[in-house]
TORKOLVO-709310 format. One record per residue (C-alpha): x, y, z; residue number from 0; residue in three letters. Coordinates in Angstrom, 3 decimals, decimal comma. Example, Ala and Ser with C-alpha at 12.3 -4.5 7.8 and 13.67 -1.06 7.14 Angstrom:
! residues 2
<node c1="12,300" c2="-4,500" c3="7,800" num="0" residu="ALA"/>
<node c1="13,670" c2="-1,060" c3="7,140" num="1" residu="SER"/>
This chain:
! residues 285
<node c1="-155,229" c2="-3,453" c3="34,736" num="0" residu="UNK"/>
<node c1="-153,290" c2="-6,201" c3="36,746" num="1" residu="UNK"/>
<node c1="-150,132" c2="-4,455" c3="37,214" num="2" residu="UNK"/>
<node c1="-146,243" c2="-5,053" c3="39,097" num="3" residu="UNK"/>
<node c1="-144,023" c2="-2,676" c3="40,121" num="4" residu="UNK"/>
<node c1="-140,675" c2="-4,075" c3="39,713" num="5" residu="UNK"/>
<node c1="-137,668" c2="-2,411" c3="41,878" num="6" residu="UNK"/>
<node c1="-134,210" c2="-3,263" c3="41,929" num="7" residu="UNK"/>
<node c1="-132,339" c2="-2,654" c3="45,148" num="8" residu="UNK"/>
<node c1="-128,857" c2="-2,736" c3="46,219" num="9" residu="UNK"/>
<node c1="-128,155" c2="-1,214" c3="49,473" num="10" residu="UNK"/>
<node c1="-130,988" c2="0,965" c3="48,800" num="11" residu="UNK"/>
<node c1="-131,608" c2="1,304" c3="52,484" num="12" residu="UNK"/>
<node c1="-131,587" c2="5,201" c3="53,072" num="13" residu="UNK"/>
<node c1="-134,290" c2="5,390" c3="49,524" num="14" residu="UNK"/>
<node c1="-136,278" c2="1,923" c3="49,692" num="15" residu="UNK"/>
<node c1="-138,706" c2="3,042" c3="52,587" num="16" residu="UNK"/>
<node c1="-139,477" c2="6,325" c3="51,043" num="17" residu="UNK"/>
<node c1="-139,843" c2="4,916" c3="47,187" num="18" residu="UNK"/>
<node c1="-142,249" c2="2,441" c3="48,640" num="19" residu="UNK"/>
<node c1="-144,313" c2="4,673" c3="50,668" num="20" residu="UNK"/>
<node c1="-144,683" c2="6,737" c3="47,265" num="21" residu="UNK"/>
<node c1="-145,973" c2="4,378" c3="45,530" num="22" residu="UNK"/>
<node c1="-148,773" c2="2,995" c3="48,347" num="23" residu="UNK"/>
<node c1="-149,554" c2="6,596" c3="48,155" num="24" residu="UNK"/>
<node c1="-150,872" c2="6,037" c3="44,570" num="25" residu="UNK"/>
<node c1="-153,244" c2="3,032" c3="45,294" num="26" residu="UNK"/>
<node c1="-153,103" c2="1,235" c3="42,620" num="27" residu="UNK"/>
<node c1="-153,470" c2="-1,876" c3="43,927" num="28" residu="UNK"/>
<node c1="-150,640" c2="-3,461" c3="42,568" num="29" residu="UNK"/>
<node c1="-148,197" c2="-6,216" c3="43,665" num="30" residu="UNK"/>
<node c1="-144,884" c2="-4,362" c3="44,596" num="31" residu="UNK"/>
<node c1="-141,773" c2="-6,757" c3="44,022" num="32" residu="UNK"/>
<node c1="-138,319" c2="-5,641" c3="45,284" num="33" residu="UNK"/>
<node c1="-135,413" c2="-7,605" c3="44,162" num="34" residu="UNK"/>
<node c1="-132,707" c2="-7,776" c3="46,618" num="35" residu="UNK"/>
<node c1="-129,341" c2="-7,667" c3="44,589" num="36" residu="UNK"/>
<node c1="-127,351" c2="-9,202" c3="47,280" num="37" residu="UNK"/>
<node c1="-127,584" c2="-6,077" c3="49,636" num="38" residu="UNK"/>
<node c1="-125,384" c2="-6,049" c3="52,473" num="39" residu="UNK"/>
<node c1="-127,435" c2="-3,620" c3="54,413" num="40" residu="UNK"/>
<node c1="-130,936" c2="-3,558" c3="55,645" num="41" residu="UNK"/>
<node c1="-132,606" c2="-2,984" c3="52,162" num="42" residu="UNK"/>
<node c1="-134,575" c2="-6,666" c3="52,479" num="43" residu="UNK"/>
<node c1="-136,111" c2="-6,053" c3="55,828" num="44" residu="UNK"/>
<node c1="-137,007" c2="-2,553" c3="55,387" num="45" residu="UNK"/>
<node c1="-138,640" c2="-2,883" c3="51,863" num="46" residu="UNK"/>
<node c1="-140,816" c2="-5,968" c3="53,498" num="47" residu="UNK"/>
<node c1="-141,447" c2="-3,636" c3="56,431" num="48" residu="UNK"/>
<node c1="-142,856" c2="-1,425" c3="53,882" num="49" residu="UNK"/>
<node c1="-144,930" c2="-3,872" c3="52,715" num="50" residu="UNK"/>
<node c1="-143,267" c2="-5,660" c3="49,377" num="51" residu="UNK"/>
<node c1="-142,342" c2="-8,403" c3="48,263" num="52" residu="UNK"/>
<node c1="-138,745" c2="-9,110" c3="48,528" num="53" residu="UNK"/>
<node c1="-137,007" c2="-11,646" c3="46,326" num="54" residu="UNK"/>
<node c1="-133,226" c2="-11,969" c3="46,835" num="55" residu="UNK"/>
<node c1="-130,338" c2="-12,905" c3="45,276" num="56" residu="UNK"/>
<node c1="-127,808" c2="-14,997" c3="47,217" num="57" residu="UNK"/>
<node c1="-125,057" c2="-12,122" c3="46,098" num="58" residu="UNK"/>
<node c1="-125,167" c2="-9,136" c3="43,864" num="59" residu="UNK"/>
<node c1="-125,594" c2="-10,440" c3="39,985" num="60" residu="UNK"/>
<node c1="-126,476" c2="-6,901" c3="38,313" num="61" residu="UNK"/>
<node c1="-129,471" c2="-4,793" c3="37,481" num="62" residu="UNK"/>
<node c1="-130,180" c2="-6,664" c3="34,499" num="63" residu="UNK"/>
<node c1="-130,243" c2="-10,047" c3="36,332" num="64" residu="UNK"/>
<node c1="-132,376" c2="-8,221" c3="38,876" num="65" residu="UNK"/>
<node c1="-135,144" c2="-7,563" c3="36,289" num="66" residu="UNK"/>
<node c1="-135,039" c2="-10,458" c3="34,967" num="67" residu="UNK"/>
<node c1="-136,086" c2="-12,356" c3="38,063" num="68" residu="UNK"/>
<node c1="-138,180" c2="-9,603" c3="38,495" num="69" residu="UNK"/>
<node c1="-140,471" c2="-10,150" c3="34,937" num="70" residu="UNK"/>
<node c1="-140,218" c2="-13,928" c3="36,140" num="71" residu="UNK"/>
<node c1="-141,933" c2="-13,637" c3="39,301" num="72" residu="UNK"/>
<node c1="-144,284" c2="-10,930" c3="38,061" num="73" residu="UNK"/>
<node c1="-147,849" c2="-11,771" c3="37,894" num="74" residu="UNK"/>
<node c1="-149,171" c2="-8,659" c3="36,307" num="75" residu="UNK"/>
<node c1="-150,212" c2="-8,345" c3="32,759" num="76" residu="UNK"/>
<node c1="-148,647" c2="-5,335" c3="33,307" num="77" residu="UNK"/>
<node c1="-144,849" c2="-4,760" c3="34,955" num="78" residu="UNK"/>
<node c1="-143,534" c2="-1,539" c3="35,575" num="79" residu="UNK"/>
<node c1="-139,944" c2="-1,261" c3="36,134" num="80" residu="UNK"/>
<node c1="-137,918" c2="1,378" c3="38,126" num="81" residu="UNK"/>
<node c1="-135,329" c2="2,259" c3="40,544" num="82" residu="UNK"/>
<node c1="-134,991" c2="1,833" c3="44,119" num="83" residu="UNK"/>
<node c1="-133,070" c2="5,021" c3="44,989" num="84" residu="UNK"/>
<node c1="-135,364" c2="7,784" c3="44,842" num="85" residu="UNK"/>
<node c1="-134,820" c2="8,769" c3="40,926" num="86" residu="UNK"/>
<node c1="-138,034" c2="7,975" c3="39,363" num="87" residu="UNK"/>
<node c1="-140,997" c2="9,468" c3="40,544" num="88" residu="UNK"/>
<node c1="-143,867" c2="6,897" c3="41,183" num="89" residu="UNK"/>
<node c1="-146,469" c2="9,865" c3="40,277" num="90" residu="UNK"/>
<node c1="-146,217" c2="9,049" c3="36,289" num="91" residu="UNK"/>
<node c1="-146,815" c2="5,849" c3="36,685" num="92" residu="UNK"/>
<node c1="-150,500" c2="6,605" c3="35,754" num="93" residu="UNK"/>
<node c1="-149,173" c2="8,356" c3="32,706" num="94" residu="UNK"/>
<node c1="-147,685" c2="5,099" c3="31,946" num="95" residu="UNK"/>
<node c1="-150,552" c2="3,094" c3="31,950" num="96" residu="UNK"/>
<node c1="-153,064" c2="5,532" c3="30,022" num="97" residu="UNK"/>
<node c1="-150,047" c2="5,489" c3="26,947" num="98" residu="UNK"/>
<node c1="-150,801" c2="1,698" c3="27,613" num="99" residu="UNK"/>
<node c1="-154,311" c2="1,986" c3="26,817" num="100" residu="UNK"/>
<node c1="-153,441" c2="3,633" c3="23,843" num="101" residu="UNK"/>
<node c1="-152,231" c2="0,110" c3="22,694" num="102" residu="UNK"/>
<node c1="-148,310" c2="0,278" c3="23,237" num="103" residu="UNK"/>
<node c1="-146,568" c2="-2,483" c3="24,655" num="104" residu="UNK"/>
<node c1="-143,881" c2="-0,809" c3="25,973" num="105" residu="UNK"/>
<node c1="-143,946" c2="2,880" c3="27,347" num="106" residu="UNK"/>
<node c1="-139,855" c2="4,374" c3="28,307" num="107" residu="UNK"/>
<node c1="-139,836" c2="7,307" c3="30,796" num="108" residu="UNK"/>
<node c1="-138,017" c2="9,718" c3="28,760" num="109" residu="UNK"/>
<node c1="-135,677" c2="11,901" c3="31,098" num="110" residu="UNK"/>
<node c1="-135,425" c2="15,949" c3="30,241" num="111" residu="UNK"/>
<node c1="-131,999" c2="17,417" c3="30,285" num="112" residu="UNK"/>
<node c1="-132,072" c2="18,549" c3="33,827" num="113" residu="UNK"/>
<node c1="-132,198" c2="15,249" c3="34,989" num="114" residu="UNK"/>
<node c1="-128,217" c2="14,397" c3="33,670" num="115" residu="UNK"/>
<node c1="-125,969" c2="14,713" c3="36,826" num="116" residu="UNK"/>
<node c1="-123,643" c2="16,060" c3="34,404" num="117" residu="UNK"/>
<node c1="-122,686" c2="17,473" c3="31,220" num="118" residu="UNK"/>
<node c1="-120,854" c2="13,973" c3="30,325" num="119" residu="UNK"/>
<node c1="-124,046" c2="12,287" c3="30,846" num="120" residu="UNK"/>
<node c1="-125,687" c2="14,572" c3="28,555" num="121" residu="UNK"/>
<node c1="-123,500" c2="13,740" c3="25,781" num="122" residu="UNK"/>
<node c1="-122,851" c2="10,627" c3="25,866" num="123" residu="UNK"/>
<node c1="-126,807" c2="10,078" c3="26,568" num="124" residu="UNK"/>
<node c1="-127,581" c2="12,244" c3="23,050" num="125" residu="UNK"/>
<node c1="-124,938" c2="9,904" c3="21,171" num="126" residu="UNK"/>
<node c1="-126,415" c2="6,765" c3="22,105" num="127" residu="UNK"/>
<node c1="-129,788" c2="7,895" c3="21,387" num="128" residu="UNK"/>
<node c1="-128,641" c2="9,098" c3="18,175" num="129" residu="UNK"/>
<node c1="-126,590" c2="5,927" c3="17,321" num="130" residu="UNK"/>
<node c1="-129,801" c2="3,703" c3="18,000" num="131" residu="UNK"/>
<node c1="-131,976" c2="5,476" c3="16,304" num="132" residu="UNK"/>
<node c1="-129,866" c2="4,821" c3="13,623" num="133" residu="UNK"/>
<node c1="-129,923" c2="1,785" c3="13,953" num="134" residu="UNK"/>
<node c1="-133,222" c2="0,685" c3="14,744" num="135" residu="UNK"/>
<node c1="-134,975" c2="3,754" c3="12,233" num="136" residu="UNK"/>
<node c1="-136,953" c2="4,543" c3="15,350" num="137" residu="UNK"/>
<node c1="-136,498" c2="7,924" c3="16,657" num="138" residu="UNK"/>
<node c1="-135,434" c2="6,837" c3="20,112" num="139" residu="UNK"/>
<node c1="-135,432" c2="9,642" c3="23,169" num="140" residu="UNK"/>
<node c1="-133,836" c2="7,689" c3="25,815" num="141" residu="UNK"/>
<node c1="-132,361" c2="4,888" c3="25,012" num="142" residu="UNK"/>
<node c1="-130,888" c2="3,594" c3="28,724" num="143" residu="UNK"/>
<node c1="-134,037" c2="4,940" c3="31,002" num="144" residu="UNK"/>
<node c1="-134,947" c2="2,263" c3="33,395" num="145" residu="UNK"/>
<node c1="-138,553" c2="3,928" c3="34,220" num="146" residu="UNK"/>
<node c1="-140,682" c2="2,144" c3="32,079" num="147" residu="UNK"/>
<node c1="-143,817" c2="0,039" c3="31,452" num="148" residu="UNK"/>
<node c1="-144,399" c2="-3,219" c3="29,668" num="149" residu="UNK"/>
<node c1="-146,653" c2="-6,216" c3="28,484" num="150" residu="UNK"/>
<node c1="-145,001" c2="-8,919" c3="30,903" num="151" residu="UNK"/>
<node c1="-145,367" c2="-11,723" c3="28,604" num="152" residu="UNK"/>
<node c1="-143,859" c2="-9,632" c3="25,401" num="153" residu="UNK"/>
<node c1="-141,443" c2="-8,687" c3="27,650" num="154" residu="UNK"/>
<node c1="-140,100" c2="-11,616" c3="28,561" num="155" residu="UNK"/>
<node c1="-139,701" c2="-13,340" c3="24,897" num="156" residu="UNK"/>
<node c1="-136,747" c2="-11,509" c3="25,149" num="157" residu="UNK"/>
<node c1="-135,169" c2="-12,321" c3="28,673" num="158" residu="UNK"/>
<node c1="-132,784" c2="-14,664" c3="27,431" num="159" residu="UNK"/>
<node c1="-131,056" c2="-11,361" c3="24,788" num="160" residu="UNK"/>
<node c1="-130,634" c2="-9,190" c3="28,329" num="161" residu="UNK"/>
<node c1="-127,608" c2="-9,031" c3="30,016" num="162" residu="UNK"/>
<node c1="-127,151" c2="-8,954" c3="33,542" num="163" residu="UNK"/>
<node c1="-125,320" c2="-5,397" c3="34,273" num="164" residu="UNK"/>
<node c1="-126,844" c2="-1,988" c3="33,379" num="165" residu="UNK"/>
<node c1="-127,994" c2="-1,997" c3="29,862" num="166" residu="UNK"/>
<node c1="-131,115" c2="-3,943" c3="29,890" num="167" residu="UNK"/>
<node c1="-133,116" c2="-1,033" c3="28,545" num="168" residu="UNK"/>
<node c1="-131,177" c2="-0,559" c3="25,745" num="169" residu="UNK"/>
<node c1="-131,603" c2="-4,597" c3="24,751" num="170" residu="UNK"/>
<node c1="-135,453" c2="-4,647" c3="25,555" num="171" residu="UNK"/>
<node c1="-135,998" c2="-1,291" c3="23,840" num="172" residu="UNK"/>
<node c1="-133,986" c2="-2,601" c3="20,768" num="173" residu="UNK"/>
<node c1="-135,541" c2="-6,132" c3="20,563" num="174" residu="UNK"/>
<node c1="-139,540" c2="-4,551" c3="21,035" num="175" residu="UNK"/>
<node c1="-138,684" c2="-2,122" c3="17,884" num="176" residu="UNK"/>
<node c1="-137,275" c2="-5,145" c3="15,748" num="177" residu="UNK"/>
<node c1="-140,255" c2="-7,403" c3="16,575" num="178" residu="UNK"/>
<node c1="-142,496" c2="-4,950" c3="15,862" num="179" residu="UNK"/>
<node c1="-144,218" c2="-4,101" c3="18,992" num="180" residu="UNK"/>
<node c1="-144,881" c2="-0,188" c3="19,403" num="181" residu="UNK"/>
<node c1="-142,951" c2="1,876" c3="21,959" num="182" residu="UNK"/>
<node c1="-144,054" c2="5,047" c3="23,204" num="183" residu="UNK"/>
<node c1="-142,053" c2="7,935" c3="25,199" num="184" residu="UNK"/>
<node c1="-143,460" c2="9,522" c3="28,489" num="185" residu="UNK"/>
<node c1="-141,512" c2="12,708" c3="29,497" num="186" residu="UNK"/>
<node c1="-140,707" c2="12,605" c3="33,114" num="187" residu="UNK"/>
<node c1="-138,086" c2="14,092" c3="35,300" num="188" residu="UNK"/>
<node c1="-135,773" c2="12,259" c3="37,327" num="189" residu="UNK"/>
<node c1="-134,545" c2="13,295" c3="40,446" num="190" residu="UNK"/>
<node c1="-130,758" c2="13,183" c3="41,791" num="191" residu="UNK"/>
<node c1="-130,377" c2="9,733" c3="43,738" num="192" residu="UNK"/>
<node c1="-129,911" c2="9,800" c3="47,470" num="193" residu="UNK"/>
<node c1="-126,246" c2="8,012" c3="48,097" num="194" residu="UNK"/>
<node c1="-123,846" c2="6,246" c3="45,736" num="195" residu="UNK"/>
<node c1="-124,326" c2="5,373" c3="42,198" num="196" residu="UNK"/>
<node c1="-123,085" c2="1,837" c3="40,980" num="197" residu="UNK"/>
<node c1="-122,521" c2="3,188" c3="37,853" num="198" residu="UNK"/>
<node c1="-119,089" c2="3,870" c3="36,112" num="199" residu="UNK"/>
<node c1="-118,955" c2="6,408" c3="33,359" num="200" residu="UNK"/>
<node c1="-115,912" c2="5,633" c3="31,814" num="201" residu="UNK"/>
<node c1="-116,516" c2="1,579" c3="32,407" num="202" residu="UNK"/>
<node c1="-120,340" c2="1,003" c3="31,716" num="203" residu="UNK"/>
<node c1="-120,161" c2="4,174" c3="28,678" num="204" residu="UNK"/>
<node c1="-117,955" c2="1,781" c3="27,620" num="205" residu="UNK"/>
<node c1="-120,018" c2="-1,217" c3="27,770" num="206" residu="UNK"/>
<node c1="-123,028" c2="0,908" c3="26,380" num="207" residu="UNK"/>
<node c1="-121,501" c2="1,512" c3="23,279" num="208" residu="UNK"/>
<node c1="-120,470" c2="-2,433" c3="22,867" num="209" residu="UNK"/>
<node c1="-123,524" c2="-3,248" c3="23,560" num="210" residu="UNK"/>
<node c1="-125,332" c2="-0,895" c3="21,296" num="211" residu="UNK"/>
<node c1="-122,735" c2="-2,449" c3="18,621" num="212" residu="UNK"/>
<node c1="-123,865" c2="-6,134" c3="19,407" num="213" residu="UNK"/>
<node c1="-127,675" c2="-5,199" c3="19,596" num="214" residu="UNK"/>
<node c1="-127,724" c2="-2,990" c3="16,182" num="215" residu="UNK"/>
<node c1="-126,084" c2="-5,536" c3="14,556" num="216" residu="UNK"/>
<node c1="-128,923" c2="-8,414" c3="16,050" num="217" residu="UNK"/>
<node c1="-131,298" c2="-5,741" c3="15,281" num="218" residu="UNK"/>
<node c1="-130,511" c2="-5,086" c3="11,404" num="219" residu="UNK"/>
<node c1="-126,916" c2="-6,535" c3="11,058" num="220" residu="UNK"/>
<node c1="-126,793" c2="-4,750" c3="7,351" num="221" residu="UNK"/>
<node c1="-127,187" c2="-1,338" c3="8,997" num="222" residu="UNK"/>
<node c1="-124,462" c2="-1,694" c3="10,464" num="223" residu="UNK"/>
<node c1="-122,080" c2="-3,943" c3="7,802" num="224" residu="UNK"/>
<node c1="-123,310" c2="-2,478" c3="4,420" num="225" residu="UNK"/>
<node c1="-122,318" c2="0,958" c3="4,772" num="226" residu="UNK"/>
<node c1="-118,637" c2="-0,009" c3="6,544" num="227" residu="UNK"/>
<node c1="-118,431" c2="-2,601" c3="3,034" num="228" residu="UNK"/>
<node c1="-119,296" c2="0,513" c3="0,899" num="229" residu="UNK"/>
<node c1="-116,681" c2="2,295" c3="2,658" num="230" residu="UNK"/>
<node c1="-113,783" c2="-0,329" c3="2,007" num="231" residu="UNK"/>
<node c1="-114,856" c2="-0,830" c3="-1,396" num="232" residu="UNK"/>
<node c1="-114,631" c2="2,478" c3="-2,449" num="233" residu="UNK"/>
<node c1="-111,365" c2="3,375" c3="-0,984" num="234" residu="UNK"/>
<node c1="-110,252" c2="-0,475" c3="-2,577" num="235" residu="UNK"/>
<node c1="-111,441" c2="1,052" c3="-6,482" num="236" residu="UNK"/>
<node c1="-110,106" c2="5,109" c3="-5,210" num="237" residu="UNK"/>
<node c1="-106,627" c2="3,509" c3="-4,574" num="238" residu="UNK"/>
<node c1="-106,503" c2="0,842" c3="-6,991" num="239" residu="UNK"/>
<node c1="-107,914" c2="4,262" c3="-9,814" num="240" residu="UNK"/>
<node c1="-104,758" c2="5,992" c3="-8,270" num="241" residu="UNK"/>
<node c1="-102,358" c2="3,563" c3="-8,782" num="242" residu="UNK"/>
<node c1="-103,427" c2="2,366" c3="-12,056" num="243" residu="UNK"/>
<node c1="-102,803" c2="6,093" c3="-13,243" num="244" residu="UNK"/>
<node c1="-99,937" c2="6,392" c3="-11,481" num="245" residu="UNK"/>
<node c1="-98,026" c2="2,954" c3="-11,922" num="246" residu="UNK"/>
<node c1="-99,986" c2="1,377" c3="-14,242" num="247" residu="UNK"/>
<node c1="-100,677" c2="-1,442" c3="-11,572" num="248" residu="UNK"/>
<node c1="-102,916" c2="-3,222" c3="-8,859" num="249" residu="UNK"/>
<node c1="-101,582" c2="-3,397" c3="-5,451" num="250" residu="UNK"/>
<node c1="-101,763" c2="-5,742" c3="-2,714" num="251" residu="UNK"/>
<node c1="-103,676" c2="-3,078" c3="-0,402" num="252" residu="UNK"/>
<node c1="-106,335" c2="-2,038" c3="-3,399" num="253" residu="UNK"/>
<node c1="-106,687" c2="-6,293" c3="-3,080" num="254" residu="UNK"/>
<node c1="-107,149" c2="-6,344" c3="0,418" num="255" residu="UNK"/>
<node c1="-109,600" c2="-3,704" c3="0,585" num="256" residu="UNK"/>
<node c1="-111,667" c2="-4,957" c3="-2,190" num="257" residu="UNK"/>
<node c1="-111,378" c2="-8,730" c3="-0,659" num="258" residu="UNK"/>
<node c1="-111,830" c2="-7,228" c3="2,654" num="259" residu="UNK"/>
<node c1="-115,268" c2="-5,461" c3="1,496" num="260" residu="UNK"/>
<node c1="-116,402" c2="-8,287" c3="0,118" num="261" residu="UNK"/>
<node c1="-116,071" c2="-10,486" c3="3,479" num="262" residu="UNK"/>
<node c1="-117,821" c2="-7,703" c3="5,355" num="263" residu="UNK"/>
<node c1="-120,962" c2="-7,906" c3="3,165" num="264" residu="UNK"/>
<node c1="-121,209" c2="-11,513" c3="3,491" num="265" residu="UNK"/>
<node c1="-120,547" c2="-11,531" c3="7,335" num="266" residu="UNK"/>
<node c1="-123,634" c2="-8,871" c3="7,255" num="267" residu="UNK"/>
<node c1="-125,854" c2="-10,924" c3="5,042" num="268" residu="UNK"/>
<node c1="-125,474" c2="-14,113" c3="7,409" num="269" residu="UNK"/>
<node c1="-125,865" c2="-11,740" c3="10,339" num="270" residu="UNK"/>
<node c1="-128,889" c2="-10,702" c3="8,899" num="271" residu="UNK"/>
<node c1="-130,247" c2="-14,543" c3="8,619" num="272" residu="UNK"/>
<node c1="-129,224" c2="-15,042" c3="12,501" num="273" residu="UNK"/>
<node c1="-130,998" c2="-11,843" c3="13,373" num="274" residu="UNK"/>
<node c1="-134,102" c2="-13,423" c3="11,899" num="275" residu="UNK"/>
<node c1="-133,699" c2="-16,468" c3="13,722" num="276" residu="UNK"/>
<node c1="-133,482" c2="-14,371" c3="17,312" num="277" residu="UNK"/>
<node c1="-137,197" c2="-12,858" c3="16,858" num="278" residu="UNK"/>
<node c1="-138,972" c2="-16,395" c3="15,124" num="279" residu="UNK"/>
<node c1="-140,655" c2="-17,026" c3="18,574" num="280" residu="UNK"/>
<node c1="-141,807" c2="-12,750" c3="18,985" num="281" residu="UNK"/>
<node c1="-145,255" c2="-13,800" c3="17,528" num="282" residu="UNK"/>
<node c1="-146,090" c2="-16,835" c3="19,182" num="283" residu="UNK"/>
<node c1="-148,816" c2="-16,796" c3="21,906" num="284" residu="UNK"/>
């Protein structure tokens, strides 16, 4: 298979060597791209000292902008993504690409428990899984891993949905399961990074669960709208039952509610239409 290995690097200098030496270790033959997120140490010349391809970016725009340019300037049919700080282990790469052979067009390294730095992680990790598999009606075991493997040219129908911070996997994983193309799960353990994180828990859980919102409802909008309707409309007919008993009258709040469930259905039915329009282009060659 013609395959890409896709890293994105931020003042990765203390890993970058080491992750790149792993993977020449496998020889694979495949092109190794680094993407340069506006470093301000050595990361550039040390990954090309290594051997890869460097592509920067004039100053740092994100993870998700650094994949992006990534799946652009990959020529694989093939692109494997991963970190640049020592996390993912380049040895199941080739468990990656035998779950490709299966027929899958997308393949997420799915992390064990061991592998949360901490019990925060852990949970807020579970509840996103748990939300999107709601969502989606996929069973989903890691819904923000960046290990993974995909078609390149499925993969990027979807550039244009993926933001530029940290939760590209859970818009790519998201937009393959609405379109239709399988996803598989690879176990794999990743390791504790070597230096500082750039993630926030507090800000980017945050932004995780807003984007989970905005992608479940471009995933299946009525998933997410119908059962919050049902939910105003039956307290709207509970309260307008109680005071009907009680005072023999409807009120302005039994109104609201009803009016108010009424809105939110419609809001998901449109959403539903725009969803639609999102994925008309998934099938075209």
């Amino acid at each position: 298979m013609n395959i890409t290995i896709v890293l994105p690097a931020k003042n990765e200098a203390k890993n970058i060597t080491g992750v790149l030496q792993s993977i020449q270790a496998l020889k694979l033959n495949a092109e190794v791209l680094v993407i340069n997120d506006g470093s301000t140490d050595n990361t550039a010349e040390l990954a090309e000292q290594a051997g890869a391809k460097v592509i920067s970016h004039p100053y740092s725009q994100g993870n998700g902008a650094a994949i992006k340019t990534g799946a652009r300037n990959s020529s694989g049919d093939i692109t494997i993504f991963m970190d640049g700080d020592g996390q993912h282990n380049p040895v199941d790469i080739p468990m990656f690409l035998q779950k490709m052979e299966e027929g899958y067009d997308m393949v997420v390294g799915a992390r064990n428990a061991k592998s949360q730095a901490s019990l925060l992680r852990r949970v807020g990790n579970a509840f996103y899984n748990r939300f999107a598999t709601i969502m989606t009606g996929h069973k989903i075991d890691d819904l923000t891993s960046g290990f993974r493997a995909v078609r390149t040219e499925k993969f990027k129908k979807f550039l244009y949905l993926l933001p530029n911070g940290f939760s590209y996997p859970t818009t790519s994983t998201m937009a393959f399961f609405r379109s239709g193309f399988p996803v598989a799960y690879a176990p794999i353990h990743a390791g504790q990074r070597q230096g500082k994180s750039h993630i926030r828990i507090v800000r980017d859980g945050a932004r995780f669960f807003i984007i989970i919102l905005r992608i479940g409802s471009l995933f299946s909008p009525m998933r997410l709208f119908l059962p919050v309707s049902m939910t105003l409309f039956t307290l709207g007919i509970g309260y307008y039952g109680y005071t009907y008993i009680t005072e023999n009258r409807l009120t302005n709040m039994s109104a609201l509610l009803l009016n108010t469930s009424v809105i939110t259905f419609l809001m998901g039915f449109l959403s539903e239409q725009v969803s639609a329009l999102h994925y008309r282009h998934a099938e075209d060659d």
